[in-house]
C-alpha positions in Angstrom: 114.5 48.2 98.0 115.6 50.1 94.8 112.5 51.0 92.5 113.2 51.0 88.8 114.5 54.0 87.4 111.4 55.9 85.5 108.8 53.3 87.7 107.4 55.7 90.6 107.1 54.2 93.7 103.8 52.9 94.9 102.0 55.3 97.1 99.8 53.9 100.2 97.0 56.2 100.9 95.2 56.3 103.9 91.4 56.8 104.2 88.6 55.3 106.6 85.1 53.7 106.0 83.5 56.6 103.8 80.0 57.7 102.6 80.9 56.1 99.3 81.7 52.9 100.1 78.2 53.1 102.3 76.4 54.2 99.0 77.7 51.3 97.1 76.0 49.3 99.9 73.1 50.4 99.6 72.6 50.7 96.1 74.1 47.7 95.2 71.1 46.3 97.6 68.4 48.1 96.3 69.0 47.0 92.7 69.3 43.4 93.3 66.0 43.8 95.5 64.0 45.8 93.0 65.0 42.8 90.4 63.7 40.2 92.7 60.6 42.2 93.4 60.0 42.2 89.7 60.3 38.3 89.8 57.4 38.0 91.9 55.4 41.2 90.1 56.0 40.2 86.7 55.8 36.6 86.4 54.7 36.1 83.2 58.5 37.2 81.8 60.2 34.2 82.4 63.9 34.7 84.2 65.6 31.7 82.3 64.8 32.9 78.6 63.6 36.7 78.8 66.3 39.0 79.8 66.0 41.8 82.5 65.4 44.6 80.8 62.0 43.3 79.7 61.1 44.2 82.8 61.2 48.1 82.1 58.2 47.6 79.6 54.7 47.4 81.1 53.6 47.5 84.5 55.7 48.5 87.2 58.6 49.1 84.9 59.9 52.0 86.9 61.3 49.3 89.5 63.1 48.4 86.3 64.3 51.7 85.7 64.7 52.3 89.7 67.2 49.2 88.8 69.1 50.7 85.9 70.0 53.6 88.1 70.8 52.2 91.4 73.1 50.1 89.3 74.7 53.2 87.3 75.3 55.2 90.5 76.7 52.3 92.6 79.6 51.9 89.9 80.1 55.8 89.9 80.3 55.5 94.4 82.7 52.2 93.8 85.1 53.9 91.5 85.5 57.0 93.7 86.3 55.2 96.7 88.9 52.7 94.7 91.1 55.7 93.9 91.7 55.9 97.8 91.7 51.6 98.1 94.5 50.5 95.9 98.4 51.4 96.1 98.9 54.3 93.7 100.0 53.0 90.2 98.5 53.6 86.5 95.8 50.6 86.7 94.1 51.9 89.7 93.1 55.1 87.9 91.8 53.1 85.3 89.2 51.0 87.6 88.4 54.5 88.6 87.7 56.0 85.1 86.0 52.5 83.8 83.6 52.3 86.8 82.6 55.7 86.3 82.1 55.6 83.1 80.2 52.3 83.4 77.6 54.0 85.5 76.9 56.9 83.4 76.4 54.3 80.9 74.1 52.3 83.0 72.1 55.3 84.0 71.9 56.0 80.0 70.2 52.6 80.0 67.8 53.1 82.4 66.6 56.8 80.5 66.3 55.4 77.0 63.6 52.7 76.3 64.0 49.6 75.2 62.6 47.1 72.7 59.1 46.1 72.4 57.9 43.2 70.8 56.1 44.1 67.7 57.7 47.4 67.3 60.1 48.4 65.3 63.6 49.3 66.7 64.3 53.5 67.5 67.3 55.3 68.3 66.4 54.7 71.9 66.6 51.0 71.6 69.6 51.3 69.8 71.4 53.2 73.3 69.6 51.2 75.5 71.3 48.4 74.2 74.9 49.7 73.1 74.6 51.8 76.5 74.0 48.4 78.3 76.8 46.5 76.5 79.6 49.3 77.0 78.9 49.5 80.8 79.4 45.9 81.1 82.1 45.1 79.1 84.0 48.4 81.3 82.6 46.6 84.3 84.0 43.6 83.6 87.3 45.0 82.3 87.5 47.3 85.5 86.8 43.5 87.4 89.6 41.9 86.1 92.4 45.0 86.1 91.4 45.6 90.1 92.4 42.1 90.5 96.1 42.7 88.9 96.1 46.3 90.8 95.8 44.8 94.2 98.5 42.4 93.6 100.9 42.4 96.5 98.2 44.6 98.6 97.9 42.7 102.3 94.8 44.9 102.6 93.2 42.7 100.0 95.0 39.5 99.4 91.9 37.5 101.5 90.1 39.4 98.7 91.7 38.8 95.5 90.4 35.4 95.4 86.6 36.2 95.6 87.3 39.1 93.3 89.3 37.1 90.5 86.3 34.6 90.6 83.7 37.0 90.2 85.4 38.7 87.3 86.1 35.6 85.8 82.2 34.2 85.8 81.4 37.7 84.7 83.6 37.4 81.5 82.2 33.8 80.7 78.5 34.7 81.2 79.1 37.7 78.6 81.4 36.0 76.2 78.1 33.3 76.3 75.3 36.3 76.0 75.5 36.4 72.4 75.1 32.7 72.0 72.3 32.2 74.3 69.9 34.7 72.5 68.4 32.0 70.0 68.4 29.1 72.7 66.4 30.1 75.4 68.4 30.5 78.1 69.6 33.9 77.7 67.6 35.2 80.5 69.7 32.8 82.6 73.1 34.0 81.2 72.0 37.6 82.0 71.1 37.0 85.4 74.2 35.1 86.0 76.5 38.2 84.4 74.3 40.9 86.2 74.6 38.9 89.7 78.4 38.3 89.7 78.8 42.2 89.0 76.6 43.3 91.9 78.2 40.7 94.0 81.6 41.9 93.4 80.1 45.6 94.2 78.4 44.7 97.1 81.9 42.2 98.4 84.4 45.4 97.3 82.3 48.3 99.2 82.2 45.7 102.2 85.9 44.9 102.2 87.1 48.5 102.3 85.5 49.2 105.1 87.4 46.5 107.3 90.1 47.0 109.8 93.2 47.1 107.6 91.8 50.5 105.7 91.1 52.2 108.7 94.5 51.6 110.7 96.7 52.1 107.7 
């Protein structure tokens, strides 16, 4: 088949199971278990109206910020292996750059404090919380671009489903995030926005290491 003049063809790389799609495992994991473990710790923050970064303030808040980090450098490990898991165009160095960047952004997070009650705001807040909102909106964006990318991709067309629904609950929860802080439930929305993200990087490290990445 003819490509379109100035279009370059699509390039299929080839590249096994790797150490960074074994990080993402494993880091994906340990933030979604150190968040857990903070439910049972700390259970006088209530998951359905105080959001998750509560949890870095008082006692045993360095499982909070063991989160924040686990959580950065898993986005860093996914984007690296995705420039060897998607057919070669434009859009797949763009999930690349946007998970990275994420990360960094998510590590930022888990450096700089965050609010206290009582206490006025600092600068710290301040890129706490425009650290944690970048990385998320690039998340998501990332989320819904490597669902276009891997359009036409056998390797992940059982995928594209799960992946497309998870990037679609993620866009909802944080399109709702701003609405849910005066009604009580933004806890809730949170947890549903930072689940379906660590779900999709836990489901996308596990799916490039099947069979059709390692024979192609």
């Amino acid at each position: 088949m003819a490509h379109q003049i100035g279009v370059p063809p699509l390039e299929r790389t080839t590249r096994g199971p790797t150490g960074a799609s074994l990080a993402v495992i494993i880091l994906a994991t340990l933030c979604f278990c150190a968040v857990m473990l903070l439910h049972i710790l700390r259970n006088e923050i209530h998951p359905i109206s105080r959001v998750m970064s509560d949890y870095a303030n008082g006692s045993n808040g360095l499982i909070m910020t063991i989160a924040f980090y686990a959580f950065g450098l898993a986005s860093i490990a996914l984007g690296f292996r995705l420039t060897w898991a998607i057919e070669r165009r434009a859009s797949t160095r763009l999930v690349s750059i946007l998970l990275a960047v994420a990360g960094a952004s998510l590590i930022a997070a888990g450096i700089f404090e965050v609010e206290r009650a009582l206490v006025p705001d600092t600068i710290q807040e301040m890129i706490h919380s425009y650290a944690t909102m970048a990385a998320f909106i690039m998340v998501i964006t990332s989320m819904l671009v490597f669902s276009y990318a891997t359009k036409g991709d056998a390797r992940w067309s059982s995928f594209r489903w799960v992946s497309t629904t998870l990037a679609v609950v993620a866009a909802i929860a944080a399109m709702a995030s701003p609405f849910s802080a005066d009604t009580g439930w933004s806890g809730a929305v949170q947890r549903v926005l930072g689940f379906a993200v660590l779900a999709w990087f836990l489901l996308t490290a596990m799916h490039v290491r099947t069979k059709p990445f390692s024979t192609t």
